[in-house]
Residue frames relative to the residue before (quaternion, step in Angstrom):
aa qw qx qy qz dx dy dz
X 1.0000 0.0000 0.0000 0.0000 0.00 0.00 0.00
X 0.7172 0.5370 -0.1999 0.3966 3.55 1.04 -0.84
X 0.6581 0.3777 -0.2690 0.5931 3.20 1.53 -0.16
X 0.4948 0.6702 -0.3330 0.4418 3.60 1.12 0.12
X 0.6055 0.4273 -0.1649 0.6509 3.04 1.48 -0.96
X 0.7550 0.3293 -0.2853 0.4900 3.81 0.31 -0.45
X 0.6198 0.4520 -0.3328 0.5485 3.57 1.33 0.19
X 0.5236 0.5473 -0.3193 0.5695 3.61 1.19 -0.32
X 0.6805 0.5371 -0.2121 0.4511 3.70 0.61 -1.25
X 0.6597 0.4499 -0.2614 0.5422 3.74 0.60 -1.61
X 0.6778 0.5437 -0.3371 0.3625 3.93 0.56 -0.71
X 0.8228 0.3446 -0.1586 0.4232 2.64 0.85 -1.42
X 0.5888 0.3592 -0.4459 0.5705 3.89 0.86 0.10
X 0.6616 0.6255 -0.3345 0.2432 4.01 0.43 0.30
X 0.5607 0.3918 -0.0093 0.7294 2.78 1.74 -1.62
X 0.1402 0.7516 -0.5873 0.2657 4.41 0.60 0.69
X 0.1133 -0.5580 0.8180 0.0819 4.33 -0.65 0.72
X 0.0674 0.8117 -0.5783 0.0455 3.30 -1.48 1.28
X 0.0185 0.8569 -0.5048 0.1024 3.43 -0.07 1.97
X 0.2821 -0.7105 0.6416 0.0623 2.91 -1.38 0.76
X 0.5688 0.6062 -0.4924 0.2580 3.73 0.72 -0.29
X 0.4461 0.5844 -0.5290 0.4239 3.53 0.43 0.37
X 0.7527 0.4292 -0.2948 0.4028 3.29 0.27 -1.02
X 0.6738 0.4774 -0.3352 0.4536 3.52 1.22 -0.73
X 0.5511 0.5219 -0.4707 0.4499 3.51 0.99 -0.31
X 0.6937 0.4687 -0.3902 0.3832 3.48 0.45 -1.39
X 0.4674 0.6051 -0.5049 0.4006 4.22 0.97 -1.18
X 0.5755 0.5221 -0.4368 0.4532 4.22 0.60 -2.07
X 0.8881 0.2933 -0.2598 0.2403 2.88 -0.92 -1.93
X 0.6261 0.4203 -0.4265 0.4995 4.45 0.93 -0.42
X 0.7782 0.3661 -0.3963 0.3215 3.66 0.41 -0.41
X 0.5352 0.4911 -0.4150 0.5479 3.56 0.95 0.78
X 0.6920 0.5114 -0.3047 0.4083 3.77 0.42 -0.28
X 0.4246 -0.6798 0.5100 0.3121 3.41 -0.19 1.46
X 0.8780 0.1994 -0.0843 0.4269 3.93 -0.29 -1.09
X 0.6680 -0.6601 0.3171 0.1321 3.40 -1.54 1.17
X 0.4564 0.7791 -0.3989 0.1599 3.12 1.43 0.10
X 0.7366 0.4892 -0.2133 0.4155 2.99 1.31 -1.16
X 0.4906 0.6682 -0.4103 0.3802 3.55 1.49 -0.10
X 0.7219 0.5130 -0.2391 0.3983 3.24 1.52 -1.30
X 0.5822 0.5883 -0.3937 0.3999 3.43 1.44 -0.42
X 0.7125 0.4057 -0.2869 0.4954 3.46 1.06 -0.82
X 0.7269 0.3647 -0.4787 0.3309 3.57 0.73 0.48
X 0.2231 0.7788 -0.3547 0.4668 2.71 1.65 0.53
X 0.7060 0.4254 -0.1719 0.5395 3.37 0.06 -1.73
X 0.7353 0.4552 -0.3630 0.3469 3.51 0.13 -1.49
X 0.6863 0.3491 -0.4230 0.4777 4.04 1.13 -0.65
X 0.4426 0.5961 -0.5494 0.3834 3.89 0.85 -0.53
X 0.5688 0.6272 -0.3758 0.3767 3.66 0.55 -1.23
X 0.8330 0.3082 -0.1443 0.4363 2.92 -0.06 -2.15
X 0.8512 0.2397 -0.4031 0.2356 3.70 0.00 0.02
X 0.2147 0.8028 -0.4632 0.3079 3.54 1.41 0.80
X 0.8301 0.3777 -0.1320 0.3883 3.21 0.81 -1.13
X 0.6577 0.4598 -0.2782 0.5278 3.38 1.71 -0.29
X 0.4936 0.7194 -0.3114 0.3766 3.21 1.48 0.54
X 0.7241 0.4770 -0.1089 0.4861 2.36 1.29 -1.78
X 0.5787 0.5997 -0.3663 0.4137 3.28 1.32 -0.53
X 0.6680 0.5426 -0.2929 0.4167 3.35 0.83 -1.13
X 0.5014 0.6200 -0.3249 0.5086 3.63 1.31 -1.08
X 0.7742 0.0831 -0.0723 0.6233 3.79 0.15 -1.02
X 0.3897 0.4356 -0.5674 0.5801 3.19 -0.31 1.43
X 0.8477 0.1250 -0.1851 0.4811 3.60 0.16 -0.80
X 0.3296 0.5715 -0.5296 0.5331 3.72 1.28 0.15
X 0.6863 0.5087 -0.2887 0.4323 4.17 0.48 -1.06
X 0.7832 0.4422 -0.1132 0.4221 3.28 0.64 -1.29
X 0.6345 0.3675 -0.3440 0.5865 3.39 1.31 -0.58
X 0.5920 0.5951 -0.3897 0.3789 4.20 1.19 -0.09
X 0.6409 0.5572 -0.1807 0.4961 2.82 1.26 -0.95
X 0.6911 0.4194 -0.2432 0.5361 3.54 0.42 -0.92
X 0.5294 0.4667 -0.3920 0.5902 4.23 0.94 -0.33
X 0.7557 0.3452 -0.3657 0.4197 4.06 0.47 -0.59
X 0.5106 0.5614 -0.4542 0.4668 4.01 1.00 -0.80
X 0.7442 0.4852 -0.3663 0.2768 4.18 0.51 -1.34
């Protein structure tokens, strides 16, 4: 199991596809637009993004931790 996880890891930082063309599109389409609206939508989206997944983690995480701790009592 312990090498499964260090073989999963080494792969998966090694073999990494690294784009950036999003960001250059979004740079085009805000530096042409006289007003700020559309900047605010896309930083919007960009935090909606980021905190979906650290929710969901946290959510199941403690679903575990509160399962676990209900079998030890």
């Amino acid at each position: 199991m312990k090498y499964k996880v260090i073989i999963s890891t080494l792969i998966s930082t090694l073999f990494f596809i690294k784009s950036n063309a999003q960001c250059a599109m979004c740079r085009a389409v805000l530096e042409n637009e006289a007003g700020q609206t559309a900047a605010e939508g896309i930083n919007d989206g960009i935090v909606y993004l980021m905190a979906i997944p650290y929710i969901l983690v946290a959510g199941i995480g403690y679903f575990i931790y509160k399962k676990y701790n209900t079998l030890k009592k």
